[in-house]
N, C-alpha and C positions, 0 to 999 in steps of 0.2 A: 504494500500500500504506500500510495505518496505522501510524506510529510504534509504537501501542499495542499491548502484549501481551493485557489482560487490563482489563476496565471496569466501572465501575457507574454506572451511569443513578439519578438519584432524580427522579420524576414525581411532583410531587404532584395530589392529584384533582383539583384545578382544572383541569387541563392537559385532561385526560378529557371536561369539559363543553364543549369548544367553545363555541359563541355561547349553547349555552341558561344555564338559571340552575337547573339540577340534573341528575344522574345523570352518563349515561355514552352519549357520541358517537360512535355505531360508525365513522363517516366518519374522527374525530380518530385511532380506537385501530386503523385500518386505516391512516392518514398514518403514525404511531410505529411498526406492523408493518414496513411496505415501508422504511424509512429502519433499523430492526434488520437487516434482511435485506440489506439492499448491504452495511453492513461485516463482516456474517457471512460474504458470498463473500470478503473480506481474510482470514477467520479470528482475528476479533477474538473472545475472549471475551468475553461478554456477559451482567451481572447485572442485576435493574433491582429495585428498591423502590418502591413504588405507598405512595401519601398515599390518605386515604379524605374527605379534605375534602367532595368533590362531594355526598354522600349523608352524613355525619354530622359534627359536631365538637363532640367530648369535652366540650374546654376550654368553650366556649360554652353548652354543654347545663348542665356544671356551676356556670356561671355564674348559672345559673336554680335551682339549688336543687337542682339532681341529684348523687347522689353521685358525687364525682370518679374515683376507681376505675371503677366504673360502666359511667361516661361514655366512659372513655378506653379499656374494655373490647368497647364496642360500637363505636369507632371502630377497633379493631383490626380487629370483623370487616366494616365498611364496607371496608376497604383488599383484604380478602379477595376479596369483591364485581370489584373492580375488577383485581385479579391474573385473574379469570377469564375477564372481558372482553378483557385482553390477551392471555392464551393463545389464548384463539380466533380473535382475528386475528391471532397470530403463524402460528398451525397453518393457518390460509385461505390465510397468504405462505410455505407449503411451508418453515418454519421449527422444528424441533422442541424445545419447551418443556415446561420441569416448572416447576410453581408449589410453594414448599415456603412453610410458617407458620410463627412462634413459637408459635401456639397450634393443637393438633394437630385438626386437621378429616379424618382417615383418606379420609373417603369423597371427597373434592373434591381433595385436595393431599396431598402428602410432609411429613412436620415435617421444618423445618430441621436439619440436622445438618450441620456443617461441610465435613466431608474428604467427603462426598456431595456437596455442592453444590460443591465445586472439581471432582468427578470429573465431574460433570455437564458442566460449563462445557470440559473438556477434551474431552470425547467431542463437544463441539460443541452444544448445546445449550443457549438459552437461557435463567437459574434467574431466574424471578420471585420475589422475597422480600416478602411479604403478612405482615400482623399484628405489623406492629414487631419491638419487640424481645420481645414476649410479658409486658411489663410497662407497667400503670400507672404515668403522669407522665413517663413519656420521648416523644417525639415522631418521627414516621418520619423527620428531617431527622438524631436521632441512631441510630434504627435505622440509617441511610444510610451513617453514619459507622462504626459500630460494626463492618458487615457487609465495609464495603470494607476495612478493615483486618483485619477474620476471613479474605476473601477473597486477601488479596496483589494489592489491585488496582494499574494503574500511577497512575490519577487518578478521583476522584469526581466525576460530570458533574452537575449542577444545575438541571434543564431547568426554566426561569420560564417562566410562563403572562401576555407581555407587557409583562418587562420584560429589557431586553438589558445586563444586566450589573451593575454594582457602585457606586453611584453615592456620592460623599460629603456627598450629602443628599436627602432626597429628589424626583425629578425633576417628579413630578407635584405640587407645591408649591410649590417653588423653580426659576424657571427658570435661574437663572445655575449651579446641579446638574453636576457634572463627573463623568463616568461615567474610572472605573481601566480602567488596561490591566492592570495587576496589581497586587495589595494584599498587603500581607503578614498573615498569622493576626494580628500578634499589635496591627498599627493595626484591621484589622475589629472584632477585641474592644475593642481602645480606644476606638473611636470609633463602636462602636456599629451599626454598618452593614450590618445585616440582611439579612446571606449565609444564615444559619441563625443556629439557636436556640444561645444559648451554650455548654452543655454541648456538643452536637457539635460545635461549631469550633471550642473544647478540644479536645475530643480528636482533630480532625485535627491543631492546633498542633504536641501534645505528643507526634506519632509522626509528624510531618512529612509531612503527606498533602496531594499539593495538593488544588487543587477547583475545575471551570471552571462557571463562572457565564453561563449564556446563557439569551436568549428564543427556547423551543422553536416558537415560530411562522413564523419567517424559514423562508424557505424550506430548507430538506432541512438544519434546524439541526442535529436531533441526527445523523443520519448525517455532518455536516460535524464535530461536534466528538468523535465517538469515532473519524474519523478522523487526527484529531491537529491540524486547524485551528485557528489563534489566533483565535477568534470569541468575543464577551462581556468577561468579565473573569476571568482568573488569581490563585486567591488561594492563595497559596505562602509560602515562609522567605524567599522574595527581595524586595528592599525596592521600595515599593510607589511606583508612578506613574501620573500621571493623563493623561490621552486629549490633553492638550497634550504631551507626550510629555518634561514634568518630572519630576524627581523628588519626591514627597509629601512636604515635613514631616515 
């Protein structure tokens, strides 16, 4: 049985592409189905937030000349795109899901509304959360945050596309790179170490949310780590230490 009452998953689109170098890998969003669906028989509550990386990005489009709003308006409904993909292979693993948006698409999705999407998650069913927070300049890493603290979750899962955790430099650079058993919010922000985007690792700091840090590729990761398994890295109030099993500076 999983420690955990209640979860939120953040996938960003990358994770979706599997080996290609675009869109959406039904093989990948059928592996993330069946690994939802074993801790669903625990009775884990289960939310997930979808990135739309694979198919658009905002910041980079704007980078080119496009307007920033825009930009980050159509990478909301890339993220949409991809909440759809996963409904359909949740519902293929006999799993029942609602995709709810910040930005209201009637015919495809529910708009988010909070004490629905808990009522959902109680009655057993999985709430996909598509199109951020429904605003320009914020990023789905803080939709991620925003929504698990709307939610009452126990932890925020951080499923990386390839890399297994938290490292205090980066690993594919630097080989002497020492991957954390656990980091605390407020060295991550110190030192930079790109768990997520600042603003939302504020705001888990500043309401004390952890957030487990793992590579969704390892075998049966995410159903390992919404079961309550120590896999990746722990970024918590608790002071942080690194994989020699020191404590950090």
């Amino acid at each position: 049985m999983s420690g955990y009452r209640r979860v939120l998953l953040k996938l960003s689109g990358e994770a979706l592409m599997g080996e290609a170098h675009f869109g959406i890998d039904p093989a990948v969003a059928q592996s993330i189905a069946a690994q939802i669906k074993t801790v669903r028989r625990d009775d884990v509550q289960v939310g997930v937030v979808v990135g739309g990386g694979n198919i658009w990005r905002g910041l980079a489009a704007s980078s080119k000349g496009m307007d920033r709003a825009t930009a980050d308006y159509m990478g909301m409904v890339a993220t949409v795109l991809n909440g759809l993909a996963l409904q359909d292979a949740l519902e293929k693993n006999g799993v029942f899901t609602r995709v709810m948006t910040a930005i209201q698409m009637h015919e495809v999705a529910e708009p988010y509304i909070r004490r629905r999407a808990i009522r959902h998650m109680e009655k057993g069913r999985v709430v996909i959360l598509a199109a951020g927070t429904g605003n320009p300049y914020f990023t789905t890493d803080t939709a991620a945050a925003l929504r698990a603290l709307e939610l009452d979750v126990d932890i925020l899962l951080m499923a990386k596309n390839g890399v297994d955790g938290v490292y205090d430099a980066d690993p594919r650079k630097v080989l002497t790179a020492r991957r954390y058993l656990q980091v605390s919010h407020q060295d991550a922000i110190e030192r930079n170490l790109k768990v997520m985007d600042a603003a939302a690792l504020s705001l888990c700091r500043e309401n004390d949310l952890s957030i487990r840090v793992f590579d969704m590729n390892t075998d049966e990761a995410i159903a390992r780590a919404m079961s309550g398994e120590a896999i990746g890295t722990l970024v918590s109030s608790a002071p942080s230490i690194v994989d020699d099993g020191e404590a950090s500076a």
